[in-house]
Phi, psi and omega in degrees: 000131174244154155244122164254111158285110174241147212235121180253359179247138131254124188279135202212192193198106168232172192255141161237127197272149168334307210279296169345298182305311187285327170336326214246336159314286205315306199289342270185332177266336187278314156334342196032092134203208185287082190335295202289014194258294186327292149002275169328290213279327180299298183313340178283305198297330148306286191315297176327315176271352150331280198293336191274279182013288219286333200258309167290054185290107172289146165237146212248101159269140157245165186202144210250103196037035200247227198193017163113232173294128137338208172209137178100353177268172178204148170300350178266009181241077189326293205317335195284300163335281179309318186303293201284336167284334187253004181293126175092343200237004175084022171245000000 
């Protein structure tokens, strides 16, 4: 027989400065809800906007005496892309 346990919670120690702790009591109580619920949810809400960050890579164009895109390109079509940069140039 195997038993597999999964533990959804960890218990952890972290330094906080006081005048923060108490600040973030206060702010969790006119909330009715939890120091560690507050906690929870800043850290989700920080990790979302990483991760949106991270998924979201701007790409920076410039164009040079022109007017942008060609017209009929689309940035999701690389290959077309790369055919017209190298055109003429042996690639």
């Amino acid at each position: 027989m195997v038993c597999v346990i999964w533990f959804t919670h960890m218990k952890t120690t972290i330094d906080i400065a006081d005048p923060l702790f108490r600040q973030a009591k206060r702010l969790a109580a006119r909330r009715n809800t939890t120091f560690k619920e507050l906690v929870e949810n800043a850290l989700r809400e920080e990790l979302s906007k990483e991760l949106s960050n991270a998924s979201a890579t701007a790409i920076r164009t410039h164009t040079f005496r022109g007017q942008g895109m060609q017209a009929g390109l689309s940035w999701d079509d690389w290959s077309s892309i790369r055919s017209l940069s190298y055109e003429g140039r042996g690639g």
